[in-house]
Legacy VTK file of the C-alpha trace (Angstrom):
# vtk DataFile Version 3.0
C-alpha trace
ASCII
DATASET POLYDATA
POINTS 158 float
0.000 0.000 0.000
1.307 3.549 -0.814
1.131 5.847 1.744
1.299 9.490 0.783
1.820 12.176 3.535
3.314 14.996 1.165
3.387 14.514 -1.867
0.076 14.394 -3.789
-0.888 12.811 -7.344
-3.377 13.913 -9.885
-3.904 10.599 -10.683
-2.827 7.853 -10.661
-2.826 4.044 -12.035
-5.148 2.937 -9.838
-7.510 5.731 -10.603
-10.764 4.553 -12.287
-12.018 8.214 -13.219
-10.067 11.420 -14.773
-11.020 15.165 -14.247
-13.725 15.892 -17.182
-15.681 12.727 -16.637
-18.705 12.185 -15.425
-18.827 11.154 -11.714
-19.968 7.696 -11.362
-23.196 7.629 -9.862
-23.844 6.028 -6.157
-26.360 5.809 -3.108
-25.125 6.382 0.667
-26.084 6.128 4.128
-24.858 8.661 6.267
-24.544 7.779 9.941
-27.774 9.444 10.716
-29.817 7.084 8.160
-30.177 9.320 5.895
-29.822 8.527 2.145
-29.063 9.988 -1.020
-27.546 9.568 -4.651
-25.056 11.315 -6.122
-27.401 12.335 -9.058
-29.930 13.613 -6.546
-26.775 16.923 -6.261
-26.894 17.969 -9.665
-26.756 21.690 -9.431
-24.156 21.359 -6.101
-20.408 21.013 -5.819
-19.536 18.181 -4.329
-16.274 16.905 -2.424
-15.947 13.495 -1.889
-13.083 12.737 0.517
-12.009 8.526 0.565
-10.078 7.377 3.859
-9.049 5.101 6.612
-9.186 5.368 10.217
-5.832 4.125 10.214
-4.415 5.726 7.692
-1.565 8.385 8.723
-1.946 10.855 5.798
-5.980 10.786 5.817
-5.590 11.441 9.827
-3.619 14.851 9.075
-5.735 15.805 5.870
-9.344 15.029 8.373
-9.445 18.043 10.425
-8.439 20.033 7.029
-11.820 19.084 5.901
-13.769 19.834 9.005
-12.618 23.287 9.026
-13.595 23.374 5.814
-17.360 22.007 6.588
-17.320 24.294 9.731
-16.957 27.325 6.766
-18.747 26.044 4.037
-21.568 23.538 5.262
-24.556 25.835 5.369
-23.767 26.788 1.808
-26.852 25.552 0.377
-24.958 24.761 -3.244
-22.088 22.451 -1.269
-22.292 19.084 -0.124
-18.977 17.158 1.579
-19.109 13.500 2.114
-16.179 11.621 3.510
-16.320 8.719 3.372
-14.777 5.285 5.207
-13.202 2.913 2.652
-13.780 -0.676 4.344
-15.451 0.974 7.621
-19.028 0.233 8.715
-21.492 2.458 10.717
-20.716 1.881 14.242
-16.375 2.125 13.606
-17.018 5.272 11.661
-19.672 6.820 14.587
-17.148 6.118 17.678
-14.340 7.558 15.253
-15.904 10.928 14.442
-16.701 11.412 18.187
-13.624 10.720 19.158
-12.216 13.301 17.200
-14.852 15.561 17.497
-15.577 16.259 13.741
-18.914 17.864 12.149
-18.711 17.049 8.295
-21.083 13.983 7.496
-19.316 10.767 7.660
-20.246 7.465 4.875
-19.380 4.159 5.694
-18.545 1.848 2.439
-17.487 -1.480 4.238
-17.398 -2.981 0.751
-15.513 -0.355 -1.045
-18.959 -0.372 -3.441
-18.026 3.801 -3.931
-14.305 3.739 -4.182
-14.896 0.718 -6.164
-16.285 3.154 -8.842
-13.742 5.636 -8.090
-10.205 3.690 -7.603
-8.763 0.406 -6.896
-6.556 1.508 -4.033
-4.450 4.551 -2.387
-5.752 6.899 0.120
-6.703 9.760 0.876
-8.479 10.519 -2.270
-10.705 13.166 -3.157
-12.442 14.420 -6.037
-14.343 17.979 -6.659
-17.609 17.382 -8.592
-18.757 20.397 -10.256
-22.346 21.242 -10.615
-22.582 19.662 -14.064
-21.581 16.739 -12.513
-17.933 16.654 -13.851
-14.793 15.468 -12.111
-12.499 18.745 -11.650
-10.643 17.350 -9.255
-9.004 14.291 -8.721
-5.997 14.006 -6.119
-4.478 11.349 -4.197
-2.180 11.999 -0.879
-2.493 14.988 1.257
-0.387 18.278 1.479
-1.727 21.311 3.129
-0.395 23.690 0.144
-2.592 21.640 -2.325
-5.260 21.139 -0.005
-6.022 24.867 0.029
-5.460 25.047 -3.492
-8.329 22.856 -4.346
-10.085 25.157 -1.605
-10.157 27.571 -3.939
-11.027 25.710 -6.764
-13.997 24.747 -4.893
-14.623 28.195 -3.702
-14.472 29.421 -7.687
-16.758 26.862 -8.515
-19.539 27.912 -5.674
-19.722 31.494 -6.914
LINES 1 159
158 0 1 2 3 4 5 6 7 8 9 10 11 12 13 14 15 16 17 18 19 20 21 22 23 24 25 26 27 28 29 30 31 32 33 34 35 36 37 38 39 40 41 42 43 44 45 46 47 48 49 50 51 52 53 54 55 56 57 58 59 60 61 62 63 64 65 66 67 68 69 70 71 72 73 74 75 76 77 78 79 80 81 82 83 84 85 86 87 88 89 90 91 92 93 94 95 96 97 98 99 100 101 102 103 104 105 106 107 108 109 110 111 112 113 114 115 116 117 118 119 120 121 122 123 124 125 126 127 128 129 130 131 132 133 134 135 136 137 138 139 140 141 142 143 144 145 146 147 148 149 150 151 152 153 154 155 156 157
């Protein structure tokens, strides 16, 4: 398994979809029971966010993403699902309290999502415009290109 802490790839190999592309379509559960379909977004900018509990890199991109939930999350035209590759429900629900995060967690104990996505390599994320189109597509975590796609995402909200 690669584990990327700072240095941060496009794409790569493993990497089932490309920026331009249509975002493969999927159904989640969110810890509160709530669900919902990709396609039920169009018209919203989307950040998907793949990782493991366990996974060093995804543990220093994670509160990244909640500040960036804690800013953006009532923005009616932004959704941000992160979601736990080969983690069920109940692992995901005693994880995000104990680090005390806000943004919606997804469990996908089967990898069904980042099946669609990728065969391996975490953290991964991908912007979704509001077309529906990959614009983003990154694997690894550094801060410098984590804010970068910030502002992509920001760009894309206006």
């Amino acid at each position: 398994m690669l584990l990327l802490s700072s240095v941060i790839f496009a794409q790569d190999e493993s990497t089932h979809v490309k920026e331009g592309e249509v975002a493969p379509d999927f159904v989640i559960k969110t810890l509160d029971g709530q669900t919902q379909s990709l396609s039920d977004l169009e018209g919203k900018v989307v950040w998907l966010t793949f990782f493991a509990t366990w996974c060093p890199p995804c543990r220093k991109e994670l509160p990244h993403l909640d500040k960036l939930y804690k800013e953006l999350g009532e923005n009616e035209n932004f959704e941000l699902f992160v979601i736990g590759r080969e983690h069920d429900a109940a692992e995901l629900g005693k994880f995000k309290k104990e680090q005390n995060f806000s943004f919606p967690l997804v469990p996908d104990p089967e990898r069904v999502i980042f099946s669609k996505y990728a065969e391996q390599n975490i953290p991964r994320n991908f912007i979704i415009n509001k077309e529906g189109r990959i614009v983003e597509a990154s694997v690894g975590f550094n801060e410098d290109d984590f804010n970068k796609k910030v502002e992509k995402l920001k760009k894309l909200l206006k």
